[in-house]
Structures are given as structure tokens and as C-alpha cells.
N, C-alpha and C positions, 0 to 999 in steps of 0.2 A: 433513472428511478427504478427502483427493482421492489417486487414483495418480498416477505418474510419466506413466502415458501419458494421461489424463484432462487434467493439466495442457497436456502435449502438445499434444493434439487444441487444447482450449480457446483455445490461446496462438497455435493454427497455427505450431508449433515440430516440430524431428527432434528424435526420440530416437535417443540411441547407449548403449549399458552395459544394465545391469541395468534391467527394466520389470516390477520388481514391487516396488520399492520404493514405502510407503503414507507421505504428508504431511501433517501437522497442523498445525505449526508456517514461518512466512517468513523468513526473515533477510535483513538487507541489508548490518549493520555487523555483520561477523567478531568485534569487541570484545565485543559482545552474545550472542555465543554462551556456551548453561548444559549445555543437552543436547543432542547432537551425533543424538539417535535423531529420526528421524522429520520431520527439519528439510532444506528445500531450502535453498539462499544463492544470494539473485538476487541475480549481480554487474552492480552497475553502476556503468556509466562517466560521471565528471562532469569540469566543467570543471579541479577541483580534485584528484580522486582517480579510482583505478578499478578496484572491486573484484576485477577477472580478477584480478590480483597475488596475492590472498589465496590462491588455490584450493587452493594443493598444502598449504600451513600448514590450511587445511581439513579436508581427508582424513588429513592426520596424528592429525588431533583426533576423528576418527571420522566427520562429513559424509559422506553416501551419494549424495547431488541437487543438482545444479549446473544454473541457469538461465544459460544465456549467449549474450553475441556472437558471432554466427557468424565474423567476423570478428579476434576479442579472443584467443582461444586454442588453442593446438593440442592439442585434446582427445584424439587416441589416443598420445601419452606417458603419460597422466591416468587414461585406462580401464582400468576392472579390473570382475571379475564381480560385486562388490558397487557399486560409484559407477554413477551416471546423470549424461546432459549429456543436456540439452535443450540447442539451440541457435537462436535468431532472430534477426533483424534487429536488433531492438532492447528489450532487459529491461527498459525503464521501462514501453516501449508494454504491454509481454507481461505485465507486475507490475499494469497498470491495467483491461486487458483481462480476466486472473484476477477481478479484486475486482471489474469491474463483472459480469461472470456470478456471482460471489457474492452478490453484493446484491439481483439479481434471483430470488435462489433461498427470500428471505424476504419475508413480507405480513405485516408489524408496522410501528408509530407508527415515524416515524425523525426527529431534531430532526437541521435540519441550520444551525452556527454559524459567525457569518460577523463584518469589520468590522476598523476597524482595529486596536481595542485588544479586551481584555477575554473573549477568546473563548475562553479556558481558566476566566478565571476563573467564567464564565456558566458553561459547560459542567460544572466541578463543584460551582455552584449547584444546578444543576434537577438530577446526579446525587443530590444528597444531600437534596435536596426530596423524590425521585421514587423512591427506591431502595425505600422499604418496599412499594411498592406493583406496584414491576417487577423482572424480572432485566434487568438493564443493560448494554449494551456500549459503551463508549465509547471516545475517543481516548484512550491513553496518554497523558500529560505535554501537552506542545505539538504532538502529531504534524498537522499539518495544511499539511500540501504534498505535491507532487506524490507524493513518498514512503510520505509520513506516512499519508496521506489510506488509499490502497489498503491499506496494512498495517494500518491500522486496521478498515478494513470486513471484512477477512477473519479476524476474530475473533470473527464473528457467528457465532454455533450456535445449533441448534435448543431451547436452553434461554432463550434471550435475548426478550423480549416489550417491548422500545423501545431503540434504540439512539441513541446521543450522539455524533454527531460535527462538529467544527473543519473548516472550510475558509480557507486562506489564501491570497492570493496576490500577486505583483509584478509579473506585467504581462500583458498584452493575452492573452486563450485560455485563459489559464490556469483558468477557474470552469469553464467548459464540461464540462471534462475530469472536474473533480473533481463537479459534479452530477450530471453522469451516474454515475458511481462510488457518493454516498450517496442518489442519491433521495430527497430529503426529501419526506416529507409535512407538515412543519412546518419553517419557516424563522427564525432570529431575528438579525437585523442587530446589533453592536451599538454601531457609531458610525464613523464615516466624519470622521477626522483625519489628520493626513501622514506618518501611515508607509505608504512604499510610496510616496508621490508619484510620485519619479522612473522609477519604471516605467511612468506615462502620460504623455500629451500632458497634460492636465489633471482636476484631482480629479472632474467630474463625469464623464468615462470612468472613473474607477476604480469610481466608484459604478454604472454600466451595468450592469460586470462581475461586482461584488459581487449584483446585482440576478440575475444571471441564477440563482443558487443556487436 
């Protein structure tokens, strides 16, 4: 559970609006929204989409905490005594930033799963292996990208004793980012074929990168 200005600080973001709203829950897809209480919507901007659009369809729905591009919105039409706008450079950065100080806030096992195929389906092997014996956190579904990765670690609470997480990736920097993010203490590759090729020069860079997890 973090505040509005916590995250703030954290993200090296300005807060504008209301600084006492308290966070439990991340959002990134508007679609995914259940309960509007207690929930931030990091929007972000992709090649494809971008989530500033949703904002004000947000707030109508009850959203109190907006992570945004300083750039993306003009936040005082938006402000009101209940809404928060954190705003920075950049919400991916600020999203991976959050989850790696969350990650470093736990000293428990952490499997961290990697490769080209199979890494959901390992991952809820060793869940369903390992669950009588732990409380578990691990990736939702497929989440294992640059996204997936942070929203996943920041589901870790202080009830949790090993956590399960996916890393995927398509091309060059991309591991770096995300093992910093899960800090594995335990690593499991689990095969190196051609998805993703064309995001390197050749498969044994992809493998480098996979390595670095």
C-alpha cells in the first residue's frame, strides 16, 4: 500500500490534486478496471495506443490517481479535490521504477522464468508444485514484458514467502530492465528457439540477453 505522495517521491514525479489519496491496486488497461477505490491508471503511451485518452472516461467511473506524461495532458481541466496527477517524463520508466523499489522491499526465494517458449506454462508448474508449501505470487496469465513484468512484482505483500515471475523479451536491453525489476534468486531458462529472432543480430545475442536474467 503506498500514498500518492510516496509514489511521488519514489517515481521523482509532481504531484497536483488531492495527496492523501492511499494505493493498492496498478492499472494500465482502462478495460480491466473492477474497482475504481484505491486504484492508480498508469497511462501509457505506446506505439499503438495511449492511454492519456482514457483519463476523463476514468474519473467518471470513479479513479482518484493518475500517473502521467508531463507532456500528454492538461491536467487542471481534470483537477478536482478528490483526483491526483502525478506527472513525469515518462510512465513506463516511473511504472518500473515503482516495482523495482517494491521488489527490493522483500527478502524471500524469487524464481525468475525466462526462454523462448514455455514460460507460463513452467511457471504454473512449479506454482502448483510449490503452493502447499508457500504463499505464492506470481505472473498473471502471460504478463511478462516490459508491462507485464513491473505489474506483476508489485503484487508482492508481506504474506507472500516465494514469488513466480516471467520475463520475456524482443530485443537488445530489454532483460536488464526486467532483472532488475524481479531479482531472482533462482533463474530457469527454458529453451532458446525462434521466437523473437528478429529482434537480434543473431540467436546467440538473444541468448546473452536471456543470460543476463
Amino acid at each position: 500500500m503506498y500514498s500518492v505522495q510516496e509514489i511521488a517521491r519514489i517515481c521523482g514525479g509532481t504531484l497536483k490534486g488531492n495527496s492523501k489519496t492511499t494505493i493498492k491496486n496498478f492499472l494500465t488497461d482502462s478495460r480491466n478496471l473492477t474497482l475504481p477505490e484505491a486504484v492508480i491508471f498508469i497511462a501509457i503511451k505506446t506505439e499503438k495506443n495511449n492511454g492519456h485518452q482514457f483519463i476523463k472516461e476514468l474519473i467518471d467511473s470513479g479513479v482518484k490517481a493518475f500517473l502521467v506524461n508531463e507532456e500528454e495532458i492538461e491536467m487542471n481541466t481534470l483537477l478536482s479535490n478528490e483526483v491526483s496527477f502525478i506527472s513525469v517524463k515518462d510512465t513506463l520508466v516511473a511504472l518500473q521504477t515503482l516495482a523495482r523499489h517494491h521488489r527490493s522491499l522483500f527478502n524471500i526465494p524469487v524464481i525468475g522464468i525466462t526462454g523462448s517458449n514455455g514460460k507460463t506454462i513452467v511457471k504454473e508448474w512449479l506454482y502448483q508444485s510449490l503452493k502447499q508449501d508457500h504463499s505464492i505470487c506470481r505472473s498473471p496469465k502471460s504478463f511478462n514484458s516490459q508491462i507485464g513484468v513491473p505489474l506483476s512484482v508489485l503484487n508482492l505483500d508481506a504474506a507472500h514467502t516465494l514469488g513466480i515471475f516471467e520475463a520475456g523479451i524482443s530485443k537488445p536491453g530489454e532483460m536488464k530492465l526486467l532483472q532488475e525489476i524481479i531479482q531472482p534468486t533462482i533463474t530457469v531458462l527454458t529453451s532458446l528457439v525462434s521466437a523473437h529472432d528478429e529482434g537480434f543480430k543473431e540467436r546467440y545475442e538473444k541468448l546473452q540477453e536471456k543470460l543476463l536474467l
